[in-house]
Structure formats: structure tokens, C-alpha cells
N, C-alpha and C positions, 0 to 999 in steps of 0.2 A: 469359325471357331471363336471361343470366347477371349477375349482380351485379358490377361492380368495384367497389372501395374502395382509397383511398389515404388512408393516412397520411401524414401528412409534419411533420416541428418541423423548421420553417426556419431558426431559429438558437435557441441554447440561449444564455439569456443568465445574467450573473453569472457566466460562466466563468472561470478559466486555461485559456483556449483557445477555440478556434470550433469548434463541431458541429452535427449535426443527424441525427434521427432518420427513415427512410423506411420505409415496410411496403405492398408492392401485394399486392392478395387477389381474384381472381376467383372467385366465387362464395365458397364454403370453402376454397378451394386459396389455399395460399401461393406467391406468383409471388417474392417476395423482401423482404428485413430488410435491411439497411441501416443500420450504424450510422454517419454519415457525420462524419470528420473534415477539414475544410477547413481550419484553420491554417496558414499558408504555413509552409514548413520552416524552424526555428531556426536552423542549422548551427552548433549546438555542436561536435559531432565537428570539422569542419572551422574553427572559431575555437581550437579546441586544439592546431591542427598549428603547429608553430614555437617555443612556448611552452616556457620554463621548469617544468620538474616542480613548482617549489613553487607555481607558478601554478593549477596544476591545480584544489585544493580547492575556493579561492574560488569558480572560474569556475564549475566545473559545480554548486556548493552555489544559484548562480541559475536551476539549471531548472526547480527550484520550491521556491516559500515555505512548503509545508506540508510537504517532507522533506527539508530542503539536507542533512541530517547523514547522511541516508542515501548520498547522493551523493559527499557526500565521503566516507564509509569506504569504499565501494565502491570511489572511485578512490585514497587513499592506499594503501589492502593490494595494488591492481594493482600500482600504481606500488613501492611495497616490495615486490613477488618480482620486479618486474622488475629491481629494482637489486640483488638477494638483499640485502635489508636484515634483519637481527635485531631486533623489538622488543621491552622487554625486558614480562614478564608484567604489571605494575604499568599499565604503559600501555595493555597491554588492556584490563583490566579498568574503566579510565579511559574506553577507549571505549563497554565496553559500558552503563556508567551514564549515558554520553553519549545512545548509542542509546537506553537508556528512556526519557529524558525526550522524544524525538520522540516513541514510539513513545506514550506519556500524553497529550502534547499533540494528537495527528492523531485517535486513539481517542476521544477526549471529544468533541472537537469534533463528529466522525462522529455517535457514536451519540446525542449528546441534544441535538444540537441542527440536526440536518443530517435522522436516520434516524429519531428520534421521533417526531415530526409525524406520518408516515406510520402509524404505529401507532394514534396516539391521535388520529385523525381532523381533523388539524390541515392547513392552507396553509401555513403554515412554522413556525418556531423561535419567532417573534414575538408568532403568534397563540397558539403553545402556550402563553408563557409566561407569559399572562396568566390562566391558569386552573389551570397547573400550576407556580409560582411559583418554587418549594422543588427541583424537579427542575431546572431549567433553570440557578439555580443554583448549583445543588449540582455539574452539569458547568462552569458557566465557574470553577467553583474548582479542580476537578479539573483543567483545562485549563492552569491558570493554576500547578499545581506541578512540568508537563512545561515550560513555559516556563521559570521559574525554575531550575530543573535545567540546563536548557540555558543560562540565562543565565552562569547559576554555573562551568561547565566549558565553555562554547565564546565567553564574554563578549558574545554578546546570543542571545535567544531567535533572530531571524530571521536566516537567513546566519551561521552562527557563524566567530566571526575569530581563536576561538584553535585551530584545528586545521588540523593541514599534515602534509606527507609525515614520517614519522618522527614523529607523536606531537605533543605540543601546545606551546605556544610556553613555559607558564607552566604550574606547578601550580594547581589549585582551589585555595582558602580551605580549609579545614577547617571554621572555625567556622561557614563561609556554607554549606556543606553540612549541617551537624548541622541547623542552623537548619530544613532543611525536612522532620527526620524526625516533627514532630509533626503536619502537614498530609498527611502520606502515611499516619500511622496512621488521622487522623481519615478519609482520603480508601477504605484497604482497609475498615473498620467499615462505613461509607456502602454499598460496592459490594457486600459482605457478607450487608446483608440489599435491597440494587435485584434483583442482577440473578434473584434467585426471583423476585421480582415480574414482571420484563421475559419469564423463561422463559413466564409465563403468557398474554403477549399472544398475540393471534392474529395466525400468520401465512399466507402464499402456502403452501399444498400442491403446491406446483412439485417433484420433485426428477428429480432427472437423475444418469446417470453419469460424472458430473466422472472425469478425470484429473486427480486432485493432484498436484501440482508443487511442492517448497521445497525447501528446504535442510536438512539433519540431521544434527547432531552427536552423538556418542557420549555426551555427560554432561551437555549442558545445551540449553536450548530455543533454537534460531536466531536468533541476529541477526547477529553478524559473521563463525562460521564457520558450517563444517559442506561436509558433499558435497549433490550435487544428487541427487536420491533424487524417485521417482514411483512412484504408488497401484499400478502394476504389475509395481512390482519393480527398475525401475531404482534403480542407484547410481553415478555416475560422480563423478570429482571434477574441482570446478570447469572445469580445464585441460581438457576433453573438453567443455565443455558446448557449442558450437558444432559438434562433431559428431552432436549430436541435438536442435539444436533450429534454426531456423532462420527470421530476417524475411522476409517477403512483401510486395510491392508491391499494394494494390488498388485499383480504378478508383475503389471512391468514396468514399477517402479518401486523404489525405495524410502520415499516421501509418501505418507499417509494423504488419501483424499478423504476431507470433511462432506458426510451427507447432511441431510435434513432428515428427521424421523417424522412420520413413519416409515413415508414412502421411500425413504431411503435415494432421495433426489438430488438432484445438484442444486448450485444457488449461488449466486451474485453479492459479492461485497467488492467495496471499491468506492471509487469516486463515483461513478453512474448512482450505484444504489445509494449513495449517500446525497448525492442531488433531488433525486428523485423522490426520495424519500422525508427530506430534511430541509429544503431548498425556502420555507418559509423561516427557519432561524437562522437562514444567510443574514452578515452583514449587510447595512443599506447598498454600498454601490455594489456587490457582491449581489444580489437579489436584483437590482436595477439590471444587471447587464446579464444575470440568467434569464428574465424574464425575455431581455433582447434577444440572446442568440440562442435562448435551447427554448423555446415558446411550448415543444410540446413536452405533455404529461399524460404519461410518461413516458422519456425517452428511451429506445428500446435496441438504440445504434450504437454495440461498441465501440464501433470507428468514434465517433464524437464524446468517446471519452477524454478524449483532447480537450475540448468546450469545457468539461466539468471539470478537468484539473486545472483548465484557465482561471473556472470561475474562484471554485479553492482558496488558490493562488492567489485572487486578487480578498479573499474572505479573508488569509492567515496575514496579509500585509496588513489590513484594515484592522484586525481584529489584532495583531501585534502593537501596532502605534496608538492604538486607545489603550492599551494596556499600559505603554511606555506612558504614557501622558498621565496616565492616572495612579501609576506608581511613586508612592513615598516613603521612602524606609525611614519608617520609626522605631517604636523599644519592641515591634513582636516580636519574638524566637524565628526564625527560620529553621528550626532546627528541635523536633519532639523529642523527647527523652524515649528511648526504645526501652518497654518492659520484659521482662525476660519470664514468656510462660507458655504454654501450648495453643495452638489455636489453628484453624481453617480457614481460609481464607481466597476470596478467587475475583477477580477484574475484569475488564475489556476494554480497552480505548485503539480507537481507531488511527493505525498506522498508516500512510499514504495511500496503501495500496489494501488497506480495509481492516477489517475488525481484527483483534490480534487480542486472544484468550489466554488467561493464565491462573494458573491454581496451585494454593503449595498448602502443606502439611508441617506444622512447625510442632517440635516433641518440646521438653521443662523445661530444658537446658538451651533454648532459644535457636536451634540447630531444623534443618530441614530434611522433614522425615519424607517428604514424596514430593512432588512436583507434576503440572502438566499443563504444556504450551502447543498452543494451536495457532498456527501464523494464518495469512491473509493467502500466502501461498496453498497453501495443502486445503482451504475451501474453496478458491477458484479454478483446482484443477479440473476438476471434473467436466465445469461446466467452461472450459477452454476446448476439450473435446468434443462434447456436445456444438459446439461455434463448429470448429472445424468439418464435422459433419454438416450440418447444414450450408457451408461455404462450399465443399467440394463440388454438388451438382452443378452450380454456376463456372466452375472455373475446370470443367474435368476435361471441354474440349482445348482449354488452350494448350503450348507448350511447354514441353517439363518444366524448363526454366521462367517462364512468366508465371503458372501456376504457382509453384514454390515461392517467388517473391511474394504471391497473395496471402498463403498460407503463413509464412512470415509477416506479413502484415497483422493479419490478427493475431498471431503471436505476443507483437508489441503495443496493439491496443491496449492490454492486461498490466503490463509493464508488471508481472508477479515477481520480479525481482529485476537488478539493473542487469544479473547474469543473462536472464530473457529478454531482455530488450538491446539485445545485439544488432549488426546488423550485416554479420558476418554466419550465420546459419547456413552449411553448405547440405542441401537436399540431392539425394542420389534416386532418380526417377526409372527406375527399372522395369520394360515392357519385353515380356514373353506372349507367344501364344500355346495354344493351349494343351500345348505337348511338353510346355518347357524347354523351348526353346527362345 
């Protein structure tokens, strides 16, 4: 008689957020994956309607603690083309040093102390680093020079409160920026000679054919511009991206899944597709050492998204400290005058864990008439379940309990938020035959 088996993690704890995993299997066949999000809806979108434009930053920099800065660029540059606002170059540039310190702080965290474990045969960060002392950290330092960065230019690591529509309220220090170019040298030397070593771990031989998804600019590697660009050839710019991409409602979740149109497909954003895609506007040793350890193109192993957040990693340090170097506050403003009139207006800069869309409706009175935000989370669900299916045939003879670690495993390849990259997922493996019993 036929074998059922059910999967099920009933809630995922340690989250930002409520989830849970399901997977039914009769016999070998997969009846269904399930990645289930039950968080009750936030209604940011609709807490934004009525609001003042400089409101904006703050509010949405709250929908999560581990990328508010992405949140707010996203929504300041909406909100600037919908007012045609002019920023002047200096203040970009301001941003995007801004951006690496997220992008330092969310990467360390990930890989050595969230994604480790799983490599080196660890329960979590904890037990690691009782045996690997020096690694663990050697990331909460690294971790801890994205913080400062951010503290320096947005005045605290968490929610930063010096950026708003038009640029930031206040120049950086100067001196408080130099200050951290000697922990970024010592922190590229470190990652310099780790991630040879990390290339060498063994991973998941999973690979699939991802549709890459980011963002890509003409001269430098993605964070706050760039057009939307995909593994087959699309290029559209930003203002079009809602004619090919589109949320879905599904029954067993609460979190909207992004397809692609037409086919109405999954698709890959992240560190992978932004490698893979972008990997010629790396920084010099950033490009020197993808070339070393991810040689092929294109990579098609979520496991070794490890590698490309290394590389990142060593991109946003590199690309932060020429930034420090070549910053001099002189007489420009930091700071645009906000016009007060109607306008439309829509973004996308890439948040650690991938492109992160926004769009607002501003009425005369400078107040926001609609809103609409698509995180990195709600376009990788899809294709998290599509993984998991392709994983299960390899791993449907082991035991419940080894399976499930694998199945968590690729869980926190994705790192789609630090609530999924737990490492605490308890899986309940349920085998009846075929009477139900």
C-alpha cells in the first residue's frame, strides 16, 4: 500500500514574522510544499495613505530592523521622481555609503552566524562558537563596522533618523567616518583569505534554473540605481516594472508571492542573481576573488549563496572606504527643499536579500494618496518552493529528522528574512499507510 508522509513545522520560532513549513508525499510523489506564511497583514501600504511625504522614511524604515535603510531609499527616490526632485550627486553618493553599511551589517550576520552552523555541523551560532571562537568573532566585528557606518550617516544603526525625502538632515562627521577606515582594512584582509576557505566547504548539489532578477547599472554594482534586467534578456526600467511582474494571493499564506508575467513564473533575486548578473561592476578585489571562488557563470547553487554574500561583503567594504576617502563636506545642501504638489512616483534598490519595489501616489497637499511595496521576501517565495521540490527526491529516503535539517537548509540559503534563517524550525514528519493509520 501506498506510503503517505507529511511534513509539517507548525510555527517557525525566533521570527520577524509567523510561518510554517508543509510538504505531503504519497508514496514518491509530491502532492504539495507549502511554504506557509500566517502573520496577519501589517497594513503599512494603508497606514501610509494621508501621511505627509517626510513621514514616509521613518514609517516604512519599521518594516524591518535588519534593512530599514533599504526601505527608506526605496521610498525617498519614489517619492523624489514623483515630486521631480533634483538630488544633487554628493548626496548620492552619501547614500550609497549609507547602503553598504546595511548591506555589511545584514551579510555578516547571515553568513557567520545565522548560515555557518549549517556548514560546520553546528545547532546554531552558539554552539559554533564554542569551538570555532575566532570565526564567530571575527563576524560580530565585521557586523559591528556596518552598524557604525550606519550609525555615523543615518545617527543610529537601527531605524536610522537622519534620512528623509531629499537627502539627510545633517552632514556625517568626517572625522567619525575616517575613524572607521582602519577596521574595514583590517575587516577586507580577514575576508581575503575566509572566503577561500568557506569556497571549500561542502555544499547541497541542488541546482536549478533560476530566473535572475536585479537591478543593473551601466558602471557600478546595484544598490540604488540601475534598470531591472532578467537572466533572459529583459531590460526594462524601473517605471515598467509592474508590467511584468506581478503579486499573487495564496490560500496558504498571507504574504503575497511575486510572479513574472506572462507566464506567471517564479524567479530569483538576491545575492546569486545579483552575482551572476552584475558581477562585472564588482569592485576590483570584490571581482578578483569572484572570479576565484564562484568561476562559473552562471552559478546555479543556492547552497553557495554563501560565496556571493561573501563577495558583497567584501564589494560594500571596498566600495564604502573609497567612498569615505573621497568624501569632503563642502557648501552643498544635503538637504532639497521638498515641493508641495501631486505627483507619481516608483523606485527599486536592492535590499540584501534582493530588489525591493515601491510606489506612491502623492495628492496637492503633499499627503499620500496610495502606496505599493514589494519586498525581496514575497518574489522569492515561490521560487523557495519550487527548491524544496526539486530537494525532496534526494533526500525522501533518509530519516525524518535528517531530512528536515536539509529541508531547513535551503530554507537559510535565501536568508528571505533573519525570521527564516533560524535554526530552531521544529519539523513534525508524519507516516501513515494507506488506510490512515
Amino acid at each position: 500500500m501506498t506510503e503517505i508522509r507529511k511534513f509539517t513545522v507548525a510555527a517557525l520560532t525566533r521570527v520577524e514574522g509567523e510561518g510554517g513549513l508543509e510538504i505531503h508525499l504519497r508514496g514518491r510523489e509530491i502532492e504539495r510544499v507549502h511554504l506557509r506564511i500566517y502573520e496577519p497583514p501589517r497594513f503599512f501600504e494603508s497606514f501610509l495613505k494621508g501621511r505627509d511625504v517626510r513621514e514616509v522614511p521613518d514609517m516604512v524604515a519599521r518594516i524591518c530592523g535588519i534593512c530599514p535603510v533599504a526601505y527608506q531609499m526605496s521610498a525617498c527616490q519614489a517619492l523624489e521622481k514623483g515630486l521631480q526632485m533634483e538630488i544633487p550627486d554628493p548626496v548620492s553618493q552619501l547614500r550609497r555609503m549609507l547602503y553598504c553599511g546595511e548591506w555589511i551589517e545584514s551579510h555578516a550576520l547571515h553568513m557567520v552566524m545565522l548560515h555557518a552552523p549549517d556548514f560546520l555541523g553546528y545547532a546554531g551560532g552558539i554552539e559554533m562558537a564554542a569551538d570555532h571562537p575566532q570565526l564567530f568573532e571575527n563576524g560580530l566585528r565585521i557586523r559591528k563596522i556596518g552598524n557604525d557606518l550606519l550609525t555615523v550617516l543615518g545617527g543610529r544603526a537601527i531605524h536610522p533618523i537622519n534620512v528623509t525625502v531629499g537627502g539627510f538632515y545633517r552632514h556625517p562627521d568626517i572625522k567619525s567616518l575616517h575613524a572607521l577606515l582602519p577596521e574595514i582594512e583590517w575587516a577586507l584582509d580577514t575576508l581575503h583569505e575566509l572566503l577561500p576557505t568557506i569556497s571549500q566547504w561542502n555544499f547541497q548539489s541542488l541546482e536549478m534554473d533560476y530566473q535572475f532578477v536585479s537591478l543593473k547599472h551601466d558602471s557600478e554594482y546595484p544598490l540604488n540605481l540601475g534598470d531591472v534586467v532578467a537572466s533572459d534578456g529583459l531590460k526594462i526600467p524601473v517605471e515598467e516594472y509592474e508590467d511584468h511582474f506581478q503579486e499573487r494571493h495564496m490560500p496558504q499564506s498571507t504574504a503575497l508571492h511575486s510572479v513574472r508575467l506572462p507566464q506567471e513564473s517564479n524567479y530569483l533575486v538576491g545575492p546569486l542573481a545579483r552575482v551572476n548578473l552584475c558581477r562585472e561592476q564588482l569592485s576590483p578585489l570584490a571581482k578578483e576573488l569572484c572570479d576565484q571562488v564562484i568561476p562559473e557563470r552562471p552559478l546555479k547553487n543556492q547552497a553557495r549563496s554563501m560565496l556571493a554574500r561573501g563577495i558583497e561583503l567584501i564589494f560594500s567594504l571596498e566600495t564604502a572606504a573609497d567612498l569615505i576617502r573621497q568624501y569632503r563636506r563642502t557648501d552643498f545642501p544635503c538637504l532639497t527643499p521638498i515641493p508641495i504638489q501631486s505627483g507619481r512616483g516608483c523606485h527599486a534598490t536592492e535590499a540584501p536579500r534582493g530588489l525591493l519595489y515601491h510606489r506612491y501616489e502623492i495628492d496637492q497637499q503633499g499627503k499620500i494618496a496610495g502606496a505599493c511595496i514589494i519586498p525581496p521576501t514575497s518574489q522569492n517565495q515561490g521560487q523557495i518552493e519550487a527548491d524544496l521540490r526539486a530537494l525532496i527526491p534526494s533526500i525522501i529516503d533518509l530519516p525524518d529528522e535528517q531530512a528536515t535539517v536539509e529541508c531547513e537548509k535551503l530554507i537559510r540559503h535565501y536568508d528571505p528574512c533573519i525570521s527564516c534563517a533560524t535554526h530552531f524550525i521544529k519539523i513534525d514528519w508524519h507516516r501513515h499507510d494507506g488506510h490512515g493509520t
